[in-house]
Backbone bond lengths (Angstrom), bond angles and torsions (degrees), N, CA, C in turn:
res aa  C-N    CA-C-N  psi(-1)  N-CA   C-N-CA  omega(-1)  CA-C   N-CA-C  phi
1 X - - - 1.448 - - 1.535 111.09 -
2 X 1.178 116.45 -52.66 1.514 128.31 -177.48 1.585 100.35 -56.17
3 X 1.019 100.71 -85.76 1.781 106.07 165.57 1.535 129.94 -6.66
4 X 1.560 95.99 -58.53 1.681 100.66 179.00 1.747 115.18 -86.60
5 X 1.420 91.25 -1.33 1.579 107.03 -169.36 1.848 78.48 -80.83
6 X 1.279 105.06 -64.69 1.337 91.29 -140.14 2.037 97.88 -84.66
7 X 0.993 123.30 13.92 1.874 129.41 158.26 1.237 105.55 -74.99
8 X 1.438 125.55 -30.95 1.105 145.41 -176.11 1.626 113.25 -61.78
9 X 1.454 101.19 -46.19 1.837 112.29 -168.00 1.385 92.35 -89.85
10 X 1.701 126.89 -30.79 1.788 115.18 161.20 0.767 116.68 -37.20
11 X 1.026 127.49 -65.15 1.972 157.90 -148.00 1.672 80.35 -58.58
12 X 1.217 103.07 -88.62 1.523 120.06 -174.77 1.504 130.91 -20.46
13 X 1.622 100.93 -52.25 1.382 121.23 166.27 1.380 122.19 -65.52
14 X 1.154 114.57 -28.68 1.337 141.19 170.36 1.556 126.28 -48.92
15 X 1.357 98.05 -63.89 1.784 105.80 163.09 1.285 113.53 -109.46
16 X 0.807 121.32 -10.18 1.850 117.19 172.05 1.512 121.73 -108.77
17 X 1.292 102.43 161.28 2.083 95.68 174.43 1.375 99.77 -115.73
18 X 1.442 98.68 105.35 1.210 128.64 177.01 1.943 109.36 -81.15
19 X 1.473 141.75 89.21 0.983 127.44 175.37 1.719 125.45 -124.15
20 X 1.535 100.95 36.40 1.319 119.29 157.05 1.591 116.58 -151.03
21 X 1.084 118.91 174.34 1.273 133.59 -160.67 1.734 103.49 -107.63
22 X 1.122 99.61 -33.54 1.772 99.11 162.21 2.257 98.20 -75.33
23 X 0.693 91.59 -50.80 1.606 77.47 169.73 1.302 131.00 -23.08
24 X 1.208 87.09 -66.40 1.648 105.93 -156.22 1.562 106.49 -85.77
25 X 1.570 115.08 -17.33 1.192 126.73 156.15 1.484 103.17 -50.87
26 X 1.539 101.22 -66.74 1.967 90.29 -164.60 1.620 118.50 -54.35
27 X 1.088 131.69 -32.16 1.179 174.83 55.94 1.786 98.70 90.12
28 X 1.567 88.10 -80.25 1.963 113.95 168.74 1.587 107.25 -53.27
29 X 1.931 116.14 -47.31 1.114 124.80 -159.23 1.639 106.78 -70.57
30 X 1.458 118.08 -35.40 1.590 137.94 161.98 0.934 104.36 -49.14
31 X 1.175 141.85 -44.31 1.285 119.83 -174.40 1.970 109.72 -132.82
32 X 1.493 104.43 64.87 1.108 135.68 167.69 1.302 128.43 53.82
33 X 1.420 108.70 13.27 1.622 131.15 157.65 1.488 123.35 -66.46
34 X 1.442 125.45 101.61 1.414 110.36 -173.74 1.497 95.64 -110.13
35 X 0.856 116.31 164.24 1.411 119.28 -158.95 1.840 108.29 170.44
36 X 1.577 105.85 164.09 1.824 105.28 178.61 1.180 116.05 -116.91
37 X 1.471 118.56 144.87 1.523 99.02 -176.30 1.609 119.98 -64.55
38 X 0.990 114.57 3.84 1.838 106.63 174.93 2.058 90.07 -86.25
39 X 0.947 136.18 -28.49 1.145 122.40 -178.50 1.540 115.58 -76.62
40 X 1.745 109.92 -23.96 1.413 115.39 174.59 1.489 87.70 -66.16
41 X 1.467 113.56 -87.25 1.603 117.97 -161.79 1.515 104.38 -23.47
42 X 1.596 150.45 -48.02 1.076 146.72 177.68 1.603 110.42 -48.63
43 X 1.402 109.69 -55.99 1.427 114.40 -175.09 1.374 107.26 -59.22
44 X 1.341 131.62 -44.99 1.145 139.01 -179.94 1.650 110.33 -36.90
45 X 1.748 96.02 -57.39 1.568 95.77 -162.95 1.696 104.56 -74.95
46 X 1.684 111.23 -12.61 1.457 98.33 -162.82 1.005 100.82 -91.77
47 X 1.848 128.58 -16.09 1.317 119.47 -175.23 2.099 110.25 -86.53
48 X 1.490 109.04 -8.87 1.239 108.42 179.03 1.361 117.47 108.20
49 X 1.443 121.72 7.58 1.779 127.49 -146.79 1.554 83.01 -76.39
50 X 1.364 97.45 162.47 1.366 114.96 173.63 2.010 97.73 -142.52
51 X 1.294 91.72 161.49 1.927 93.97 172.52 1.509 98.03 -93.41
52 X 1.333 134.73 122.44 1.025 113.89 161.80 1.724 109.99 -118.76
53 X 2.096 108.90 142.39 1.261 90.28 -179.31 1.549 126.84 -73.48
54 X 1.720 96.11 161.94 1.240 109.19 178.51 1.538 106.84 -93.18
55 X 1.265 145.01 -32.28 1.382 145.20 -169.93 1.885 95.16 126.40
56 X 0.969 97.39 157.35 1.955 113.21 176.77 1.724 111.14 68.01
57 X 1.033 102.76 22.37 1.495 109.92 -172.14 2.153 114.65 69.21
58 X 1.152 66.65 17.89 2.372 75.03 163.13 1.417 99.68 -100.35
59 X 1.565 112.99 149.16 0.807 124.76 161.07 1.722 112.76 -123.76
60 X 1.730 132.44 178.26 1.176 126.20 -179.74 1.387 99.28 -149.29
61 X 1.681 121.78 136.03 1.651 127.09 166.55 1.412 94.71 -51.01
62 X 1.259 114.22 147.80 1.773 147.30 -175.77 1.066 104.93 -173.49
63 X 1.801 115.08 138.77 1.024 147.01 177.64 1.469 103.04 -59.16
64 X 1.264 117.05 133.79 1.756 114.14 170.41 1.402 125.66 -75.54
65 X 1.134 98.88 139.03 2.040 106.64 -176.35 1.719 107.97 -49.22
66 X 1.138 95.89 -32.57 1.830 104.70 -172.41 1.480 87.85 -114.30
67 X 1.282 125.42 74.29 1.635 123.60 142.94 1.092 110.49 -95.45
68 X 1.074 127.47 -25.85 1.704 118.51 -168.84 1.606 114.32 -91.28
69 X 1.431 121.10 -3.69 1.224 147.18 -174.80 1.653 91.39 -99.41
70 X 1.127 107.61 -79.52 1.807 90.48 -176.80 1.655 106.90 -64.25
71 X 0.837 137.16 -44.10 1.773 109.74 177.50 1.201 118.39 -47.60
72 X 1.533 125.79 -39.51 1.665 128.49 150.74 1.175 99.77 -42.67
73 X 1.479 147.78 -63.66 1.297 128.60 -164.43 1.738 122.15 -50.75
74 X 1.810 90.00 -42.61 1.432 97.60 -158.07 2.213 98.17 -84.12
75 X 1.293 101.99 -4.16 1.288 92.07 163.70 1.425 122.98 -91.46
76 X 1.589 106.61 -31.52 1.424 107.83 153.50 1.498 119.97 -26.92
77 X 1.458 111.17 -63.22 1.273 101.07 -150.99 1.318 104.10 -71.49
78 X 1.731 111.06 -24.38 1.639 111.99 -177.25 1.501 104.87 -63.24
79 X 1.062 135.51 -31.71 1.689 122.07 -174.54 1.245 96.62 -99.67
80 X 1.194 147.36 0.74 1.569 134.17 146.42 1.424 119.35 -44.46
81 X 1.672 85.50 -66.92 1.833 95.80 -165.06 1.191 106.96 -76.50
82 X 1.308 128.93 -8.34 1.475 128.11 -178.07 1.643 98.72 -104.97
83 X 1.318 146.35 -6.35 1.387 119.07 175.86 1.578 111.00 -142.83
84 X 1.179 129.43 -7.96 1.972 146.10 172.18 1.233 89.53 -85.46
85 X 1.411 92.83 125.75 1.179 141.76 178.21 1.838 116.87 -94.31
86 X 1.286 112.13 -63.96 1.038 136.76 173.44 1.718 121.39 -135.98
87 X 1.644 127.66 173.14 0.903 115.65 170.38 1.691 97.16 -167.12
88 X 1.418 122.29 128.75 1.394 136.77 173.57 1.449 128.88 -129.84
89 X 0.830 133.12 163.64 1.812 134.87 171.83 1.391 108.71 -148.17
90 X 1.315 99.16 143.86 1.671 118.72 167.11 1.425 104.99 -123.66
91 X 0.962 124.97 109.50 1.283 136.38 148.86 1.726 84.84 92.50
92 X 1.138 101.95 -127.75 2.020 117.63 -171.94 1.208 103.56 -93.69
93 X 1.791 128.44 20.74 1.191 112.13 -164.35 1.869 94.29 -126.60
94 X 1.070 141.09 99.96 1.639 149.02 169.92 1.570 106.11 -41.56
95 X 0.944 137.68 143.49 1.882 127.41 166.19 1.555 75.92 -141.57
96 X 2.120 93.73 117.35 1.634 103.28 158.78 1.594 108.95 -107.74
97 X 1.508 100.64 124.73 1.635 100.64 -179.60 1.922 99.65 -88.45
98 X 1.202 80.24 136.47 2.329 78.26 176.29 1.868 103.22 -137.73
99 X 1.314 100.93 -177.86 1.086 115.44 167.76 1.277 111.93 -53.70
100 X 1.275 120.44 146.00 1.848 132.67 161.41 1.732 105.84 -34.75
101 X 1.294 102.26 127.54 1.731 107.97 176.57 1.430 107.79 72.30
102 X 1.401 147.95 -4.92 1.410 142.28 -165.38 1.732 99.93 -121.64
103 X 0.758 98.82 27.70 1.463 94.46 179.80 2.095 96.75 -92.54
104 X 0.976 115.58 -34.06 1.484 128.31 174.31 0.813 117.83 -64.76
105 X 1.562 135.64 -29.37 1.511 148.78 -177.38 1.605 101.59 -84.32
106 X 1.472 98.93 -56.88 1.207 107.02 175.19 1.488 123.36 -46.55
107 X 1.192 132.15 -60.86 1.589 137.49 163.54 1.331 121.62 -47.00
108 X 1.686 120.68 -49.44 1.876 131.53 155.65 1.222 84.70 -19.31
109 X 1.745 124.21 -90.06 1.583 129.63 -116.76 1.998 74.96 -81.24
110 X 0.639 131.62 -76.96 1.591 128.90 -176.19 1.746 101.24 -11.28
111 X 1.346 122.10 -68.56 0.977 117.76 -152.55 1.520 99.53 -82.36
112 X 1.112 120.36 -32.23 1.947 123.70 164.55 1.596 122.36 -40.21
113 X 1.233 99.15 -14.91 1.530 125.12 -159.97 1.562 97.99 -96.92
114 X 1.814 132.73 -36.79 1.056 124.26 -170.02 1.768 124.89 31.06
115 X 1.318 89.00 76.16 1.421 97.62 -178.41 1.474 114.97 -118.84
116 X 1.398 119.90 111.12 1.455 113.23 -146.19 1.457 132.31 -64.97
117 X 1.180 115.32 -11.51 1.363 146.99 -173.23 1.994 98.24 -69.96
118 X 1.360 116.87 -48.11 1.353 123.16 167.02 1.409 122.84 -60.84
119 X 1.568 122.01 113.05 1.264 113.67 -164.64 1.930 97.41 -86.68
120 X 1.318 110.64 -47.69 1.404 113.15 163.27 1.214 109.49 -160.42
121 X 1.630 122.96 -171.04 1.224 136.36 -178.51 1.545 114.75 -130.50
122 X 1.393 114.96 165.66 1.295 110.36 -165.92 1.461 107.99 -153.91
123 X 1.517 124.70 91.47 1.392 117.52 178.25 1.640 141.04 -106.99
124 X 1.142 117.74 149.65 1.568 132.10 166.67 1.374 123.47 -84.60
125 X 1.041 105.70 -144.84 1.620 111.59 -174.76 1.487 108.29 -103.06
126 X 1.755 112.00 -40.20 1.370 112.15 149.08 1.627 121.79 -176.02
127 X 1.837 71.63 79.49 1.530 94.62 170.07 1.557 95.63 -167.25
128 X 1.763 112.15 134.71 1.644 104.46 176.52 1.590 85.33 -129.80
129 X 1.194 106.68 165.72 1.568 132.67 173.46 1.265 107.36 -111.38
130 X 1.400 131.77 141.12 1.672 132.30 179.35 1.516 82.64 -141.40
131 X 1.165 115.81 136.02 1.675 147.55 -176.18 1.401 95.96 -106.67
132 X 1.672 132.97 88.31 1.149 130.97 143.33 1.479 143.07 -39.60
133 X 0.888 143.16 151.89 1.877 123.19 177.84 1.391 86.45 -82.81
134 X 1.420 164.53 -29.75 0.907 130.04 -157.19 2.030 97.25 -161.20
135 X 1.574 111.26 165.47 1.392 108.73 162.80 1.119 109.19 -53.33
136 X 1.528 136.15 -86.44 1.376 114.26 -162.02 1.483 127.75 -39.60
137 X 1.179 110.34 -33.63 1.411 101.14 -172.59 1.618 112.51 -75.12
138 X 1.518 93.88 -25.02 2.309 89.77 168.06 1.754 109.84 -71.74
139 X 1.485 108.26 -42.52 1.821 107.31 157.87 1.165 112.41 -27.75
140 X 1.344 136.53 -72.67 1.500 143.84 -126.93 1.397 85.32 -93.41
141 X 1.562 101.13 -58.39 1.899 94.94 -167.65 1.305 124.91 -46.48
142 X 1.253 104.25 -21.46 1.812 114.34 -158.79 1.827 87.85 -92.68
143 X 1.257 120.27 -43.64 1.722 123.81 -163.82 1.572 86.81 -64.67
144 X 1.777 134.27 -36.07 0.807 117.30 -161.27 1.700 111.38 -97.47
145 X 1.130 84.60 -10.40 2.332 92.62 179.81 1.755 77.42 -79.16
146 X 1.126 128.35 -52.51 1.871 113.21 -154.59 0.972 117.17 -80.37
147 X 1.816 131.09 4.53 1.486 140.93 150.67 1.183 120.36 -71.01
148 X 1.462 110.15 -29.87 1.499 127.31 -161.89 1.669 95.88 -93.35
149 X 0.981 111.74 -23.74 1.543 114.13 169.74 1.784 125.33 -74.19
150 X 1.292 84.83 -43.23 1.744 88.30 -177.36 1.475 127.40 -70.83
């Protein structure tokens, strides 16, 4: 349901200029989607929409240039909190401790992420190494994997 709900608000955005959320509600409801706008506003944020202007002070929902960058994020965070265990650095070098077998998943979504500061990654069964260019940047990464954890 969610799914076809929200191919549905593509579709929509797609050939029409959609630039409200009561819109795009009626929109869904036309073509036999009933649904509330707190469930649009959700879809909105999970599919990435942005308003972008049209000229004359209109604007229209559009897909974001960086959607495919935050869904990497937001899967990031799902194989974080679901398989890291621990996480440390010495010097430019990260050591992620994870669950048995996720240490591979774990490094993928890292390296899917292209984040330039990571020179590469290096995995086990569950333990990967990421080679920073520098200490701070294994500091920061780790302050920021152990927020994303809690």
């Amino acid at each position: 349901m969610k799914n076809e709900r929200q191919n549905k608000i593509l579709a929509i955005i797609a050939r029409e200029d959609i630039d409200t959320q009561e819109m795009l509600l009626d929109r869904l409801q036309r073509e036999g989607i009933v649904c509330t706008q707190a469930t649009i506003s959700r879809d909105i944020k999970q599919l990435h929409l942005i308003k972008e202007p049209m000229g004359r002070g209109k604007y229209r929902y559009s897909v974001s240039v960086h959607r495919n960058s935050l869904n990497v994020a937001d899967k990031l965070r799902t194989i974080f909190r679901e398989s890291i265990t621990s996480i440390d650095y010495a010097q430019n070098i990260v050591v992620l401790k994870t669950m048995s077998g996720l240490a591979s998943a774990a490094a993928a979504a890292i390296d899917s992420m292209n984040i330039n500061y990571i020179v590469g990654t290096l995995a086990g069964d569950d333990t990967a190494f990421l080679v920073m260019r520098d200490t701070e940047s294994a500091e920061m990464f780790c302050e920021e994997i152990r927020e994303m954890l809690q």
